[in-house]
C-alpha positions in Angstrom: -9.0 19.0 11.2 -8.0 15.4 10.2 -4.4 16.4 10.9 -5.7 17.8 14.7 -7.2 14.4 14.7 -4.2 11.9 14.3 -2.4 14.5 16.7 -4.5 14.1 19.6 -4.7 10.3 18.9 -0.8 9.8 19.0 -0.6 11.7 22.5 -3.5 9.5 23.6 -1.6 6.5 22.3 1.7 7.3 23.6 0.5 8.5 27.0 -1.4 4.9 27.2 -0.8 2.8 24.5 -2.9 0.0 26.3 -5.7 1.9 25.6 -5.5 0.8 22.0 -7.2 -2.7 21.4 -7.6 -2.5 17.7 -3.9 -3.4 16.0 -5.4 -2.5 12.3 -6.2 1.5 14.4 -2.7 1.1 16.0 -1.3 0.4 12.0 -3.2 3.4 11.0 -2.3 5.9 13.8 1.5 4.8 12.8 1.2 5.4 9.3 -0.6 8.4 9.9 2.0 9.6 12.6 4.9 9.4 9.7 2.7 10.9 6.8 3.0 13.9 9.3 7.1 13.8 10.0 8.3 12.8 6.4 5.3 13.5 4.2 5.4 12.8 0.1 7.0 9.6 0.6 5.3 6.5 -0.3 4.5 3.6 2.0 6.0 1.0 -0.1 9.7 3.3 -0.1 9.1 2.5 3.9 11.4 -0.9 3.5 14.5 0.9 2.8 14.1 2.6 6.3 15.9 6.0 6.8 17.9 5.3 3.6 14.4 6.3 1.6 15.3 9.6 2.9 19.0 10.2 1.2 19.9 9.5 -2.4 23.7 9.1 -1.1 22.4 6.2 1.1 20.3 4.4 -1.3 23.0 4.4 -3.8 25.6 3.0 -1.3 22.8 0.3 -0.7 22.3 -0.4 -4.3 26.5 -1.3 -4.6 26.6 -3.0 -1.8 23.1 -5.6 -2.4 24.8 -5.8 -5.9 27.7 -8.0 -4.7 26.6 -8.3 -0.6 29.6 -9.2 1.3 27.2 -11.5 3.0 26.4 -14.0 0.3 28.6 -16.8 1.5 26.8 -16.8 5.1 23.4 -16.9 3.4 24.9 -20.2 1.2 25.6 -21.5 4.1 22.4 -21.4 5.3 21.3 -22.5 2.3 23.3 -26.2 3.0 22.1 -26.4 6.3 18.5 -25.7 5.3 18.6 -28.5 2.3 20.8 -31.0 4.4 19.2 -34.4 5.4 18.4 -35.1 8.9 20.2 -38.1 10.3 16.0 -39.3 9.5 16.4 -38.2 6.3 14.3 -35.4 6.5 14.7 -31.8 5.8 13.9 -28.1 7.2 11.7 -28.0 4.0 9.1 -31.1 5.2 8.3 -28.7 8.7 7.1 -26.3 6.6 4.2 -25.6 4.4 4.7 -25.2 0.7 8.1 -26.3 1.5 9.1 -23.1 3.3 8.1 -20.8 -0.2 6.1 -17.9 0.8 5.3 -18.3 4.5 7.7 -16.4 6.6 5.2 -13.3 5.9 2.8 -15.2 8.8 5.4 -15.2 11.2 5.2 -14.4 14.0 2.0 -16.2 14.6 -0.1 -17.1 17.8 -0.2 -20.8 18.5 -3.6 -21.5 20.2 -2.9 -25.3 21.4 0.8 -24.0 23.3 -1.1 -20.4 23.9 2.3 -18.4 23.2 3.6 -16.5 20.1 5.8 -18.6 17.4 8.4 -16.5 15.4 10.1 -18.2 12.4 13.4 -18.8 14.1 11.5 -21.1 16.7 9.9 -22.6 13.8 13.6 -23.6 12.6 14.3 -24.7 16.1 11.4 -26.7 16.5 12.2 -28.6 13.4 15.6 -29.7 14.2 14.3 -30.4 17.8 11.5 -32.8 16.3 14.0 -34.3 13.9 16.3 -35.4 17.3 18.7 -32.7 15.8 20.3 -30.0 18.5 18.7 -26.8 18.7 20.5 -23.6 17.3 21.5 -20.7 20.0 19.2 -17.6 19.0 22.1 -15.5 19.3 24.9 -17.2 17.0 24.7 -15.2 13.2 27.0 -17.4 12.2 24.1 -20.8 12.4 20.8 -19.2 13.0 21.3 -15.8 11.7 22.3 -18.1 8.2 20.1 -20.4 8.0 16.8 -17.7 9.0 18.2 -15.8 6.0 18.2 -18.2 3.5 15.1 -19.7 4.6 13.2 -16.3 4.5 14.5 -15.2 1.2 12.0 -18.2 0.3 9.5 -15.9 1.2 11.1 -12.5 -0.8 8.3 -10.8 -1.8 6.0 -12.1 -0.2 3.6 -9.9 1.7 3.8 -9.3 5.3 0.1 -10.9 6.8 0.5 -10.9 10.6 -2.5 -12.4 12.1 -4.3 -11.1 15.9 -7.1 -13.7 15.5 -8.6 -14.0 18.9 -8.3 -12.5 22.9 -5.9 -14.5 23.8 -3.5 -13.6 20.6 -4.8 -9.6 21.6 -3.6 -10.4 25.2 0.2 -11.2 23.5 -0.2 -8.4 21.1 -0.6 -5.6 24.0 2.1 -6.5 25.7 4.6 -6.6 22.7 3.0 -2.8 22.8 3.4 -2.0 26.1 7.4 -2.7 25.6 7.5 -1.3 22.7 6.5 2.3 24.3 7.9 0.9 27.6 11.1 3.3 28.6 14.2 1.6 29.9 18.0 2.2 30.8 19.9 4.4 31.4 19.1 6.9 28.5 15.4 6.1 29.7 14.0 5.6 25.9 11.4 3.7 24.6 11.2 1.7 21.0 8.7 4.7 20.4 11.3 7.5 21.5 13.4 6.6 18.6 11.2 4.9 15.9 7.8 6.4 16.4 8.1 10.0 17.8 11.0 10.5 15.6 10.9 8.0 12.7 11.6 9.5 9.3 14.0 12.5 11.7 17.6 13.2 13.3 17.9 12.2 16.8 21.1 14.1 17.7 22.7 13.0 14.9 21.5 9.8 13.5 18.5 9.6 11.1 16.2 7.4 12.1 14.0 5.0 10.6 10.4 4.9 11.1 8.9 1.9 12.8 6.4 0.5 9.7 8.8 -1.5 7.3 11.5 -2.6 10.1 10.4 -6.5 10.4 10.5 -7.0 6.2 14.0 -7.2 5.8 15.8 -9.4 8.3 18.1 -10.9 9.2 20.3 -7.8 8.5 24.0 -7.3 7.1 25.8 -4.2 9.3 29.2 -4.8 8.9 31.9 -7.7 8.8 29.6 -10.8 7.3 27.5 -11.6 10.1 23.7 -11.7 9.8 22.1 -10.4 13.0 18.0 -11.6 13.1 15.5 -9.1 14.5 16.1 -10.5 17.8 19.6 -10.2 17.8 18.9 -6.1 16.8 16.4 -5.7 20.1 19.0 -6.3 22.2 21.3 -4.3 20.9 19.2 -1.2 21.1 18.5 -2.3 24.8 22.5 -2.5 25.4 22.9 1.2 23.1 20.1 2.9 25.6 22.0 1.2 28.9 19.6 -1.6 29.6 19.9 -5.0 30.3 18.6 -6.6 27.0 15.9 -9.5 27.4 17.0 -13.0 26.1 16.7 -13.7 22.7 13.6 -16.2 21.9 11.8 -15.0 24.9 8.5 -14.5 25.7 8.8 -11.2 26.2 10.9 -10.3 23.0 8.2 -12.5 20.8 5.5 -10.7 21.6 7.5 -7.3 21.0 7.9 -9.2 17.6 4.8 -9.8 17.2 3.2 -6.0 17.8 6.4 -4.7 15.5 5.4 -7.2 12.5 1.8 -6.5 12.7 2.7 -3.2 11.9 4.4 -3.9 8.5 1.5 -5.4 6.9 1.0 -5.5 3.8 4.7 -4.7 2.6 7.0 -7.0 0.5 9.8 -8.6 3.0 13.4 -9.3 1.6 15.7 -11.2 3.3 18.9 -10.1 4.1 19.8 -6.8 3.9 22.4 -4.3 4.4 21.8 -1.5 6.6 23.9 0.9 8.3 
């Protein structure tokens, strides 16, 4: 019966997802959704994404995050993060806690500007407000370093996205309403790949499920660039033959913001390799 339930809830919820007002019921519904396509497999093994689901993989993870080819960008980071401002300040005084533990509340809603703040605009916002130039969202090379090193700050820390009001909701639905919005050529949603068939093949890739995607950014896939979450939205727009929205958007924070929400509660790591 339970199982009948969650069924008729996810067609409800894909047919209309705007129907959904609740984000903790939309959290449920999601988990509840993958319990069904890769049951026996515990929530917390969700961070390791479709690599949970083959030993080969999460051994070829293990040697890699042992000596990740990617160390020297996050070092880099690491300089630009601890570097004096020309006013002597540093990314660590925009923070609280000095950056340690908060990248978990990112994205957040800001009530006084009424839009929704992800960490990267945080980073930007400091260098702007320290009369230093503002980083391209796009460029691994400056902010897909430095957002790595300042999140690993925050490794294991919970994820503890916040909806606390309407107007927060209002930003929250539409990050929803893109995420099960179709587009392209291949006409595919977010949902099509990472909610209908999380934890599965499509054709011939193994997919990961949606819960546990936002922990572990930015993300190592090759070469020794570090791509941000962003940076991976658009190019899974470009893969299903859409025009990708700009990185640092509206549009793509608030699909940030409904995709975090949904990883509450699990440990983030940044960066990571995946394939």
């Amino acid at each position: 019966m339970r199982l009948l339930q969650h069924l008729t809830a996810l067609i409800i919820f894909i047919a209309s997802p705007q129907a959904w007002s609740n984000p903790e019921e939309d959290r449920q519904l999601f988990l509840a959704t993958f319990a069904g396509n890769i049951p026996d497999v515990p929530i917390s093994q969700y961070i390791y994404g479709s690599m949970m689901l083959s030993e080969d993989a999460l051994n070829q993870y293990e040697s890699i995050m042992d000596f990740p080819p990617f160390q020297e960008m996050v070092d880099q980071g690491k300089k630009v993060w601890e570097t004096p401002f020309k006013n002597g300040q540093t990314f660590a005084n925009c923070f609280g806690n000095k950056g340690t533990n908060v990248a978990g509340t990112f994205p957040y809603y800001d009530t006084t500007h009424e839009q929704v703040v992800t960490f990267e605009m945080a980073l930007n916002f400091c260098l702007e407000r320290n009369g230093e130039t503002r980083m391209s969202y796009v460029d691994p090379e400056t902010m897909g370093a430095l957002s790595a090193y300042a999140r690993s700050l925050s490794d294991g820390m919970l994820m503890q996205i916040e909806v606390p009001n309407a107007q927060a909701l209002t930003k929250y639905e539409l990050g929803k309403s893109l995420y099960f919005k179709r587009i392209g050529q291949y006409n595919l949603a977010c949902a099509s790949c990472h909610l209908t068939h999380g934890g599965r093949y499509f054709r011939d890739e193994l997919l990961s499920p949606t819960i546990g995607q936002a922990v572990h950014f930015p993300v190592f896939r090759g070469g020794e660039r570090l791509y941000t979450l962003q940076m991976r939205y658009q190019r899974c727009m470009e893969a299903v033959g859409a025009v990708a929205f700009e990185s640092g958007s509206e549009t793509l924070n608030n699909l940030e913001f409904f995709h975090s929400y949904l990883s509450n509660g699990l440990p983030l790591q940044s960066s990571v390799y995946r394939r």
